[in-house]
C-alpha positions as CSV (number, residue, x, y, z in Angstrom):
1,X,-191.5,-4.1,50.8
2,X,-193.5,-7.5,50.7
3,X,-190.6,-9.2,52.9
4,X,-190.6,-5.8,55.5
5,X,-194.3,-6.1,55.5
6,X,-194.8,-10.1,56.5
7,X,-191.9,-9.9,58.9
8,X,-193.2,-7.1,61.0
9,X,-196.7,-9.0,60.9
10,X,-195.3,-12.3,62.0
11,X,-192.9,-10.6,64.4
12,X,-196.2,-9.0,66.2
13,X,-198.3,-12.7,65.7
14,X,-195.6,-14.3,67.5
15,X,-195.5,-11.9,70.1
16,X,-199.4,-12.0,70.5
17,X,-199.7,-15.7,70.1
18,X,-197.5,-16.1,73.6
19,X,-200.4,-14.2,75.5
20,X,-203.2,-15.3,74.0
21,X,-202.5,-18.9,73.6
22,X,-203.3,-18.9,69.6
23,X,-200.2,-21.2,69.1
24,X,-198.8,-23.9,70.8
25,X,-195.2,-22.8,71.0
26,X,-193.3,-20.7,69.7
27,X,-192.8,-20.8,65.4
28,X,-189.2,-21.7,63.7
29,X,-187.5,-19.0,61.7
30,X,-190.3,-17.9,58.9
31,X,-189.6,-19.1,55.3
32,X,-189.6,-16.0,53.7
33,X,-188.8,-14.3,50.5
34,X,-190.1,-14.3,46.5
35,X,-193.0,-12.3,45.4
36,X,-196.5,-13.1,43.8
37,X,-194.9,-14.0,40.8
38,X,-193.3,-17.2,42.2
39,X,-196.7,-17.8,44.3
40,X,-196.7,-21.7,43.2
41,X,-193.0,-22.4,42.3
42,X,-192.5,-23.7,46.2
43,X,-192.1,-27.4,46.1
44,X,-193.2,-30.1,43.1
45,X,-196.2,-29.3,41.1
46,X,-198.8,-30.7,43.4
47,X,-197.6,-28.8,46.2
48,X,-195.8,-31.6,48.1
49,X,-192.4,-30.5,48.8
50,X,-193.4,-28.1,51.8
51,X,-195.3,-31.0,53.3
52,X,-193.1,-34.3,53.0
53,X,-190.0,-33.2,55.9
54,X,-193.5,-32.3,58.1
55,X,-195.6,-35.0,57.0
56,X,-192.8,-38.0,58.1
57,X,-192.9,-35.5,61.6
58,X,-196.2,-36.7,61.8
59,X,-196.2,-39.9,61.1
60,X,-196.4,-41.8,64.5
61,X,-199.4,-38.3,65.9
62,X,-202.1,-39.5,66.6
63,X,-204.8,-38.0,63.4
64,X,-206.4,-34.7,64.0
65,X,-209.8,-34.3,63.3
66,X,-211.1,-30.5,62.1
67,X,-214.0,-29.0,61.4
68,X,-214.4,-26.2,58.4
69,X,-217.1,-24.3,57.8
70,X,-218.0,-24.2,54.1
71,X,-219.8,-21.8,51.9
72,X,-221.1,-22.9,48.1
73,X,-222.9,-20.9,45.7
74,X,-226.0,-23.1,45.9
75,X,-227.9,-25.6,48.1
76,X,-225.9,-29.1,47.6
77,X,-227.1,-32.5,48.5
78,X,-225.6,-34.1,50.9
79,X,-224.9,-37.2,49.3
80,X,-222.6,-34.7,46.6
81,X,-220.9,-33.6,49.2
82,X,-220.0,-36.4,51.4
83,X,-217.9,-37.6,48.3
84,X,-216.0,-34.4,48.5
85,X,-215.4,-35.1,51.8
86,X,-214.3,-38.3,51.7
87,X,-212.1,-37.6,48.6
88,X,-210.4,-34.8,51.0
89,X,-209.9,-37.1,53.3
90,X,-208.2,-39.1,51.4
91,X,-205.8,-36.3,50.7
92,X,-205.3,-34.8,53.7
93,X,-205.3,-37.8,56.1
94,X,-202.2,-38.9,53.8
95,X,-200.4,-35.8,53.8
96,X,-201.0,-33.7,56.6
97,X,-202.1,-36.5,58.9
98,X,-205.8,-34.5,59.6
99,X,-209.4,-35.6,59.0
100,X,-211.7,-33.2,58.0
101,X,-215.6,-32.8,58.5
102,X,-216.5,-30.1,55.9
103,X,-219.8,-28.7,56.9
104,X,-221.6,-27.1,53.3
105,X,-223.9,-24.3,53.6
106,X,-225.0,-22.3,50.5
107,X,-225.2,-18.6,51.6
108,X,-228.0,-17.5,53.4
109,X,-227.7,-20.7,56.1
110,X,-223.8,-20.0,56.2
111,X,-224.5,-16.4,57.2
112,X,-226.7,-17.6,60.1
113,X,-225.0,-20.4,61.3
114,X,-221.5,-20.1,61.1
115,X,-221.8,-17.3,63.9
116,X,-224.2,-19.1,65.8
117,X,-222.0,-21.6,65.9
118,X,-219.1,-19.6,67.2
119,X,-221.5,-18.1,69.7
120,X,-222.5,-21.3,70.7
121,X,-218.8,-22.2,71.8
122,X,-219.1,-25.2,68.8
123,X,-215.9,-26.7,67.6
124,X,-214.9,-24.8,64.2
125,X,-211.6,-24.8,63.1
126,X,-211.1,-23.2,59.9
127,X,-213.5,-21.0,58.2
128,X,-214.6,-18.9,55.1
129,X,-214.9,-15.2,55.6
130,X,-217.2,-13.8,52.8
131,X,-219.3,-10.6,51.4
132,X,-222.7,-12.1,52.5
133,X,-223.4,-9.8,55.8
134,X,-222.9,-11.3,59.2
135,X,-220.4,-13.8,57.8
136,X,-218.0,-11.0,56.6
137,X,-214.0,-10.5,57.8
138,X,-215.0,-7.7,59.3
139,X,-218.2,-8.7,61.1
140,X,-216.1,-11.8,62.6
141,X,-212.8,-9.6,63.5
142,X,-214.9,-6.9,65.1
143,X,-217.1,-9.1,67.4
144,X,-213.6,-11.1,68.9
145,X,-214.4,-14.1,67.1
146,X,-211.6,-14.3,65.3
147,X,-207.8,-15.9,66.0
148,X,-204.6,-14.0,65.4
149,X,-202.8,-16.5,63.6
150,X,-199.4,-14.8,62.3
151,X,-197.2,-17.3,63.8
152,X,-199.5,-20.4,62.7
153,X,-198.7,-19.6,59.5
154,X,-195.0,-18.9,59.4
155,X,-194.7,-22.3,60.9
156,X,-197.6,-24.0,58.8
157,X,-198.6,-22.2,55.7
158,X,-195.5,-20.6,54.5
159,X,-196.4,-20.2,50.9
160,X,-199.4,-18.8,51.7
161,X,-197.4,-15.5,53.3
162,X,-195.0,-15.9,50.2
163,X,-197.8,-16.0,48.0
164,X,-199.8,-13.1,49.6
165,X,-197.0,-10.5,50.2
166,X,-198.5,-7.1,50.5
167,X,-202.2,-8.4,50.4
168,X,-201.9,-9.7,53.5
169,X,-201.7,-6.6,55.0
170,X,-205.7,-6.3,54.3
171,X,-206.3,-8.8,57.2
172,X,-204.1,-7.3,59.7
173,X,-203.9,-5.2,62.5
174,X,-201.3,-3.8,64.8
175,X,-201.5,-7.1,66.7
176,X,-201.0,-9.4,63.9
177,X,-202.7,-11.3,61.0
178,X,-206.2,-12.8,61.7
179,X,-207.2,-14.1,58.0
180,X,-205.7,-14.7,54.8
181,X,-207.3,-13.6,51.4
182,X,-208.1,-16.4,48.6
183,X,-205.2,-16.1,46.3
184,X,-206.8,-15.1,42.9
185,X,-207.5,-12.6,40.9
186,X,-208.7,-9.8,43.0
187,X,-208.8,-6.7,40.5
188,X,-212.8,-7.7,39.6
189,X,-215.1,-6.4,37.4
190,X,-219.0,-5.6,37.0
191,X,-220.9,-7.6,34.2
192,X,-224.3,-8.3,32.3
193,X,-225.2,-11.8,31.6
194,X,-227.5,-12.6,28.8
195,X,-228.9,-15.6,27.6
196,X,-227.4,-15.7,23.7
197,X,-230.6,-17.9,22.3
198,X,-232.8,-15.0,23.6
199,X,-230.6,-12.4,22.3
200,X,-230.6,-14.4,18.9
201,X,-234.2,-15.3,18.6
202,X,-234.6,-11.6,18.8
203,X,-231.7,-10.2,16.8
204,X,-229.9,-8.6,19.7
205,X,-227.1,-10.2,20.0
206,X,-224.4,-7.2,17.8
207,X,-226.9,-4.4,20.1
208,X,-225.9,-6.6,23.4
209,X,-222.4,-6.9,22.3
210,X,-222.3,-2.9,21.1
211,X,-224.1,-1.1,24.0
212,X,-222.4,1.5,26.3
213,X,-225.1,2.6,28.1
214,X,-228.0,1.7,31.1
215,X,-230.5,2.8,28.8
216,X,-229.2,0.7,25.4
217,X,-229.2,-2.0,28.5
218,X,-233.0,-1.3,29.2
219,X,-234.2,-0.7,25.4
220,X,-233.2,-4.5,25.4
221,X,-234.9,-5.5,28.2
222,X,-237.7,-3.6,27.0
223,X,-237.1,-6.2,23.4
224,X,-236.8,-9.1,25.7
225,X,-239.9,-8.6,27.9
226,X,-242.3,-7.9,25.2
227,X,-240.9,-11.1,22.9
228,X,-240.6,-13.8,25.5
229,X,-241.7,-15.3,28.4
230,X,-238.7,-14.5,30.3
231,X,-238.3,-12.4,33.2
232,X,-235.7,-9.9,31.3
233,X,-233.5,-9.2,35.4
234,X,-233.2,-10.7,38.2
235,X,-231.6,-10.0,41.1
236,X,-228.4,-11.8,41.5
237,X,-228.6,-12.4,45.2
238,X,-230.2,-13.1,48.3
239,X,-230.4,-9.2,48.8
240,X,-232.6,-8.1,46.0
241,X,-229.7,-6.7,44.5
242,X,-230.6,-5.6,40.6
243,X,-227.5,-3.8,39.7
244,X,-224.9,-4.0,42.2
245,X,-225.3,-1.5,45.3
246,X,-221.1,-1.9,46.8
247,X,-218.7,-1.4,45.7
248,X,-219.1,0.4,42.4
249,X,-220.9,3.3,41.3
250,X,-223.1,3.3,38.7
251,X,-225.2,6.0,38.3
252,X,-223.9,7.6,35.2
253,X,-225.6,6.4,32.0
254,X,-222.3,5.8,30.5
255,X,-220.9,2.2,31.2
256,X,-217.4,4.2,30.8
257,X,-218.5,6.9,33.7
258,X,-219.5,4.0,36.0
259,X,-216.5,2.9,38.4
260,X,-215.1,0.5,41.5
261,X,-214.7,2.4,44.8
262,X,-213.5,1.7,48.4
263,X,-215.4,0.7,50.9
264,X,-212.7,0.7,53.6
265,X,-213.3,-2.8,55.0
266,X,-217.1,-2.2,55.6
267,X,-218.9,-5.3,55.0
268,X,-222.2,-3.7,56.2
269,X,-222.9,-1.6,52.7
270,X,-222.9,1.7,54.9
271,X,-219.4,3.3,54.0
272,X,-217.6,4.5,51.0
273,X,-214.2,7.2,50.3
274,X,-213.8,9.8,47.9
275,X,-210.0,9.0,46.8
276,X,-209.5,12.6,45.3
277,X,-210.3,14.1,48.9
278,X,-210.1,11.1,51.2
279,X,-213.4,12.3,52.3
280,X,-215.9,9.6,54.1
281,X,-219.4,9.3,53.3
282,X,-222.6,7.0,53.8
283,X,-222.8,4.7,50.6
284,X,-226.8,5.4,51.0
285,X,-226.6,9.0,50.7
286,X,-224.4,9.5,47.7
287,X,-225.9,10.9,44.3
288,X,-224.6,7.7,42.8
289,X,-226.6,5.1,44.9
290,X,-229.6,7.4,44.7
291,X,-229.6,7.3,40.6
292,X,-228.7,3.5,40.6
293,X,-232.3,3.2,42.4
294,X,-234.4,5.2,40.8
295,X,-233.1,3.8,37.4
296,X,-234.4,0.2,39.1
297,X,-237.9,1.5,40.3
298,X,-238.9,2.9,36.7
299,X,-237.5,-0.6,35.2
300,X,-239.7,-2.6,38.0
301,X,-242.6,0.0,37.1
302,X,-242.2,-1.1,33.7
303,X,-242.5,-4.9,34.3
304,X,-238.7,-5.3,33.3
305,X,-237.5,-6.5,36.7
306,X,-238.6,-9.6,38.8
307,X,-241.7,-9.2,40.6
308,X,-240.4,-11.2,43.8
309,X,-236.9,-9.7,43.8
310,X,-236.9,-8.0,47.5
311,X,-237.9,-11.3,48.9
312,X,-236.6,-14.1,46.3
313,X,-233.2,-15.8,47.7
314,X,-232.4,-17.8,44.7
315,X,-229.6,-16.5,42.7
316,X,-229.7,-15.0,39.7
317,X,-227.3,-17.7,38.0
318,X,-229.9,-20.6,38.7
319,X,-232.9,-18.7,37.6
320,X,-231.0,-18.0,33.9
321,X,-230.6,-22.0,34.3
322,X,-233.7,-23.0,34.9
323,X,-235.1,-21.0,32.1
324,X,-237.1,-18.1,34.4
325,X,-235.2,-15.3,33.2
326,X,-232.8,-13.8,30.5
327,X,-230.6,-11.8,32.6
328,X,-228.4,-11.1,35.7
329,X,-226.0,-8.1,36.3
330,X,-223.1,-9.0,39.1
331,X,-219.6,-8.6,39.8
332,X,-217.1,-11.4,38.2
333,X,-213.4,-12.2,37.0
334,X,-211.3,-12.6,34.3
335,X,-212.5,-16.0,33.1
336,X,-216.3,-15.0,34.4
337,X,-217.4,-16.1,31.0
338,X,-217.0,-19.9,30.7
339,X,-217.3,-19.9,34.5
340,X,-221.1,-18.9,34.0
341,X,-221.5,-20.6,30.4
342,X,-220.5,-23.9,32.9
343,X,-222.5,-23.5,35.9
344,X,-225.6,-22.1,34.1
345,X,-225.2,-24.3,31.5
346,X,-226.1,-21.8,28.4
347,X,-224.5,-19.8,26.0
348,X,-224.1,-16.5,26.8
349,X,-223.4,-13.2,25.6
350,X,-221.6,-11.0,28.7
351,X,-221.0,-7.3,28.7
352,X,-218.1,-5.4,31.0
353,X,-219.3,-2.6,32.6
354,X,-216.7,-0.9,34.4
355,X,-213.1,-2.4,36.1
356,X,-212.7,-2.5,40.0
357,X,-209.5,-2.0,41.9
358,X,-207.9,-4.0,44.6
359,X,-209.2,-2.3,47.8
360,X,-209.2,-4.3,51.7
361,X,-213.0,-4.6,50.3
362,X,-211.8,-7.3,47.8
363,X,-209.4,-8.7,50.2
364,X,-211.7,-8.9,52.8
365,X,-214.3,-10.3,50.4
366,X,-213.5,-14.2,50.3
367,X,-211.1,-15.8,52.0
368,X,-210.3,-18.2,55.8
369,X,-209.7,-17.1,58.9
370,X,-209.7,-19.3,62.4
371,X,-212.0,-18.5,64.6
372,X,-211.5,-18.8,68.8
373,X,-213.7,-22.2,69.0
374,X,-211.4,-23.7,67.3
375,X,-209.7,-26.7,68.9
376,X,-206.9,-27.8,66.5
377,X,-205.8,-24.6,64.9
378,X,-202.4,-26.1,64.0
379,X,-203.7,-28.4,62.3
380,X,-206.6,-26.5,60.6
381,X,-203.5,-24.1,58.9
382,X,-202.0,-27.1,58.0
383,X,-205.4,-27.7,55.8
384,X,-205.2,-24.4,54.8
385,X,-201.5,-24.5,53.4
386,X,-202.8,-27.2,51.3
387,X,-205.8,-24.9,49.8
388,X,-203.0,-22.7,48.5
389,X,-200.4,-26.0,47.5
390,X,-202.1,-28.7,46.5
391,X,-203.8,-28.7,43.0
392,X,-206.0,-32.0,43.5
393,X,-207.2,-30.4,46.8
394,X,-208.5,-27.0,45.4
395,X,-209.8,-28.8,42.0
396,X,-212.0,-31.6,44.3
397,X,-213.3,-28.6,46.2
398,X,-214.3,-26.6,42.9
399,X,-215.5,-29.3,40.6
400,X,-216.1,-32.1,42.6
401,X,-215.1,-35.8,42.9
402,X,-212.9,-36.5,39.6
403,X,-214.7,-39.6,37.8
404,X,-217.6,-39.1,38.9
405,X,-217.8,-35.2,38.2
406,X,-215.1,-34.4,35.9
407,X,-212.2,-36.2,34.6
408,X,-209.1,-34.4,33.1
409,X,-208.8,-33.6,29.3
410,X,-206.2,-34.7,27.1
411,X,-205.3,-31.2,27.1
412,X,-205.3,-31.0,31.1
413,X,-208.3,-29.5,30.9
414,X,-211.4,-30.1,33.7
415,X,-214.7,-31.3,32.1
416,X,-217.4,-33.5,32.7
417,X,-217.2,-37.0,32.0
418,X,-219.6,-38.4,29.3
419,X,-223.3,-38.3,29.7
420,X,-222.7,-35.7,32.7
421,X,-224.0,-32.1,32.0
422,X,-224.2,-29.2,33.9
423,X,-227.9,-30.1,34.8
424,X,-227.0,-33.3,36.0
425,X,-223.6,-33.2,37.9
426,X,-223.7,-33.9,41.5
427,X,-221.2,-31.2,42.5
428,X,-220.1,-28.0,40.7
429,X,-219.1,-25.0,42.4
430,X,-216.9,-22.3,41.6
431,X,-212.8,-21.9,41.1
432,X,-212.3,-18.7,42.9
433,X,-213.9,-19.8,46.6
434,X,-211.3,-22.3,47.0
435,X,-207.9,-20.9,48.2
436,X,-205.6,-20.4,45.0
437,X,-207.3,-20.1,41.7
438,X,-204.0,-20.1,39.9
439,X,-203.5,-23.3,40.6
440,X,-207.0,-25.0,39.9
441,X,-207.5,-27.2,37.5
442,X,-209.0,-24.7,34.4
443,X,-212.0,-25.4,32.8
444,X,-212.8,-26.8,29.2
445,X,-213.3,-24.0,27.5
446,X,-211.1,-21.6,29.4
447,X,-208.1,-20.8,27.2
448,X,-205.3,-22.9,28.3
449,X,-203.4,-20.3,29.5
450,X,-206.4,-18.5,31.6
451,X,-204.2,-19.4,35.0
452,X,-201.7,-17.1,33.6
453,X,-204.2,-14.5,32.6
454,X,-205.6,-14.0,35.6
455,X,-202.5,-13.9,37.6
456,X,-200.5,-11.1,35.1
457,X,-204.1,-9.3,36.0
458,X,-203.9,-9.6,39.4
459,X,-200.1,-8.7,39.0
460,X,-201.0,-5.6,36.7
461,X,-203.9,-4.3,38.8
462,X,-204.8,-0.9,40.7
463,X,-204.0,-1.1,44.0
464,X,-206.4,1.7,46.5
465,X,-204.4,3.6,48.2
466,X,-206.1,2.6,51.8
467,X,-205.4,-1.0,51.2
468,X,-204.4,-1.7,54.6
469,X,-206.9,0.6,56.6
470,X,-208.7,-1.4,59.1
471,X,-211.3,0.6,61.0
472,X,-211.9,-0.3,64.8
473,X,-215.3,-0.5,65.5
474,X,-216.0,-0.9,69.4
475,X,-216.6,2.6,69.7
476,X,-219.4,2.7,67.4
477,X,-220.7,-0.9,67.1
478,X,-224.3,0.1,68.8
479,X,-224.7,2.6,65.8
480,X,-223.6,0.5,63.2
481,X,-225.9,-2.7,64.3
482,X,-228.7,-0.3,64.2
483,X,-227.7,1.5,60.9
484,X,-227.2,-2.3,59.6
485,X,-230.8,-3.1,60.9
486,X,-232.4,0.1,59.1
487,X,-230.4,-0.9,55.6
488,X,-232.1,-4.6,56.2
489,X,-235.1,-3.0,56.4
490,X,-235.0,-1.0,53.1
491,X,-232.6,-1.5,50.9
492,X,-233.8,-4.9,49.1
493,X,-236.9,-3.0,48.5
494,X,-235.1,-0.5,47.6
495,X,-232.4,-2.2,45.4
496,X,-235.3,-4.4,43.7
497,X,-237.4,-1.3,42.4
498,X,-240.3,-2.9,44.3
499,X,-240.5,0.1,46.9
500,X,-242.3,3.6,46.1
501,X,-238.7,5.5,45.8
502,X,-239.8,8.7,46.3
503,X,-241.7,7.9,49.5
504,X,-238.9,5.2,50.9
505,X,-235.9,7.0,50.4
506,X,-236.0,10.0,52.5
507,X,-237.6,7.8,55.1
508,X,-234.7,5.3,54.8
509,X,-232.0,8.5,55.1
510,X,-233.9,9.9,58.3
511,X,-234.2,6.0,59.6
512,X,-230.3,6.1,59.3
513,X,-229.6,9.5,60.5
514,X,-231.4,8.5,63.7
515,X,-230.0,5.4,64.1
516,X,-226.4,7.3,64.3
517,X,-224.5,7.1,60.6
518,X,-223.6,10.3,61.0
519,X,-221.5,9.5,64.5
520,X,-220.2,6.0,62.0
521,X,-219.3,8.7,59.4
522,X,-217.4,10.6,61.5
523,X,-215.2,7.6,63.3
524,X,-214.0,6.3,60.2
525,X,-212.9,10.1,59.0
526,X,-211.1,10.7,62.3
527,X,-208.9,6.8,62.0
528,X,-208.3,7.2,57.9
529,X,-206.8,10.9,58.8
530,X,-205.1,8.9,61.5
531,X,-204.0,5.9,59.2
532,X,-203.6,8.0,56.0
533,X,-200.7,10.4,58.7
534,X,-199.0,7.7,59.8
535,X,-198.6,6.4,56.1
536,X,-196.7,10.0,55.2
């Protein structure tokens, strides 16, 4: 299936790439074949073997220079990050014959730049696609912004089609392939992260470990906020987002009720599918999004949620760091838990909540793509093979300049060099942003087989059974820009507990009905009974 599926998506990426100029000639024969299981078996350990018969090809070019668009989980200095760069460069100008100009942005500048930037005709030549809105895969695809790159990649990134298989159909249309997922360990979860001193101090810690329910969650919070300073939650994004609004449900009061759903590619937070009657829906008006935010309004009426969450961009992570508050609910990965002991630099105490499945949502959620100002595509896939191939590349992008850092363990382990600590490093971000996981360095900590883990998860995971859908939007983009523009309006209120929920809600619903979600509703109903036909 995986090798019928890649061929008839490189077969139409060739095709389209003669009429629209994406590639400069026509690709060689694809390297095809294996499955995920084999996803880093092509070529030596670091990844070289693809590139040595095309890097001596190169040797006499003259050097491309790209430009990438970057996202990180935080605001980075510049002086961090130019040392990234340059130890990139000293990668990729070796290998691949390319210079790179990485430009950082931590999320909320990425999601307004990156598509000025494209508007603006600027030079970009590889990018991230991401779940922050206006920065999404589908926000990108649907306003033309995006290359279809299918035969680019048969010819220069190889293993990442091998590596892919089936996934890749998440970032395709009929007329080819226009992004490529990260390869990691999509199947996701939904977590609470406690601090463990706090839960210790107040003889929590067996309750936090124990509970199965929002409201053993809240008689803790409760604990927390009467016997500390602490905020006891925060909102873990930019959004005011106080337990996770897309894509799970959970409204029940039992953790084991609460679930993953599909959001069919929407990146805008309006859509969601019932998979027992393939019926469409508005996310916002769903029993299940309407319970999630009244439980948030009585905890913010209680004093147990942040009183700046609607409007407060920092993320939850960084405020557990620096010592403002005891809690964060969010989505994570197998491995989330020395991921966030790392980066927040605390012990902590972190509770599964419910298990996700792989939909085009998580697909579509981080990964690259090229977009149509770009002026050395070839060589920008050539950068992205190597985020998939090289382990030094992906490792430098996740932890930083090795030395200065981290340095390697005598167990082959990432850590931080002595007298380095998580509140001092220059550069930290996260292993899961950078292309393939599985091949990142792990960190201390991590078990040493945690690589191995996550890829027998991602191996044994649920896969939706629209993976693959991919909505066209042109017919209805007026609607959903306004329907967008009503959720900006009230859902971080919302979300946050800070608005009056019996007041806002109805007037958010009637805001969106008028603004046309019934007419979205409708068009994505009438292409899944399309899609879901064909599939028969």
């Amino acid at each position: 299936m995986k090798k019928k599926l890649i061929s008839m998506f490189l077969a139409v990426g060739m095709t389209a790439a003669l009429f629209t100029g994406c590639g400069s000639e026509e690709a060689d024969a694809p390297a095809q074949g294996g499955d995920s299981q084999q996803a880093d078996s092509t070529g030596d350990e670091n990844g070289e073997g693809q590139q040595e018969g095309q890097d001596q090809a190169e040797g006499d070019e003259d050097m491309a220079e790209i430009t990438v668009g970057w996202m990180t989980m935080a605001v980075l200095d510049s002086s961090a990050t130019d040392a990234v760069e340059d130890a990139i460069n000293a990668i990729t100008e070796e290998k691949i014959n390319t210079h790179v100009d990485i430009q950082f942005f931590d999320p909320n500048t990425y999601a307004t730049q990156i598509p000025m930037m494209i508007q603006g005709g600027e030079q970009l030549d590889l990018i991230m696609y991401t779940p922050v809105p206006g920065a999404g895969y589908a926000s990108f695809k649907n306003q033309g912004q995006l290359m279809e790159i299918g035969s680019l990649l048969e010819q220069y990134a190889p293993d990442v089609l091998t590596m892919l298989g089936d996934l890749v159909g998440g970032t395709s249309t009929s007329e080819g392939i226009y992004g490529v997922s990260d390869y990691r360990d999509l199947s996701g979860s939904y977590y609470i992260i406690m601090r463990k001193d706090t839960l210790e101090e107040l003889n929590l810690t067996e309750k936090a470990n124990s509970m199965s329910t929002w409201t053993e969650f809240e008689e803790i919070l409760t604990e927390v906020a009467a016997g500390t300073e602490l905020v006891p939650i925060v909102n873990c994004d930019g959004q005011g987002t106080v337990i996770s609004a897309v894509p799970y449900f959970l409204g029940d009061d039992s953790f084991a009720k609460n679930s993953g759903f599909d959001t069919l590619g929407d990146t805008f937070g309006l859509i969601t599918v019932d998979p027992d009657t393939d019926q469409v829906q508005c996310y916002y008006m769903t029993e299940e999004y309407q319970q999630m935010m009244q439980r948030v309004r009585d905890w913010y009426q209680k004093g147990l949620v942040y009183k700046d969450a609607a409007t407060n961009e920092e993320m939850g992570d960084n405020m557990i760091k620096n010592d403002v508050a005891f809690c964060v609910a969010e989505n994570g990965e197998l491995g989330v838990e020395n991921l966030k002991e790392t980066a927040i630099g605390k012990e902590l105490v972190i509770k599964k909540v419910t298990d996700n499945q792989i939909t085009t949502g998580t697909v579509t959620k981080f990964g690259f793509c090229v977009p149509v100002t770009a002026k050395e595509p070839e060589a920008a896939v050539k950068f992205l093979n190597l985020l998939y191939t090289d382990e030094q590349v992906v490792s430098t992008m996740a932890w930083g300049v090795e030395g200065r850092d981290w340095v390697r363990t005598d167990d082959g382990m990432a850590d931080y060099p002595e007298g380095v600590t998580a509140d001092t490093v220059a550069y930290h971000t996260a292993d899961f942003l950078n292309g393939n996981q599985f091949i990142t360095i792990p960190w201390a900590g991590d078990a040493h087989d945690i690589r191995q883990q996550q890829k027998t998860s991602l191996e044994n995971s649920p896969i939706s059974k629209y993976l693959g859908f991919a909505f066209d939007q042109s017919e209805v983009q007026n609607e959903i820009t306004a329907c967008f523009n009503v959720s900006e309006q009230y859902k971080k209120g919302l979300a946050a507990g800070s608005m009056d929920y019996e007041v806002t809600y109805s007037e958010f619903t009637a805001a969106l009905e008028a603004a046309g979600i019934d007419k979205i509703v409708a068009a994505y109903q009438e292409q899944l009974n399309a899609w879901l036909e064909a599939q028969r």
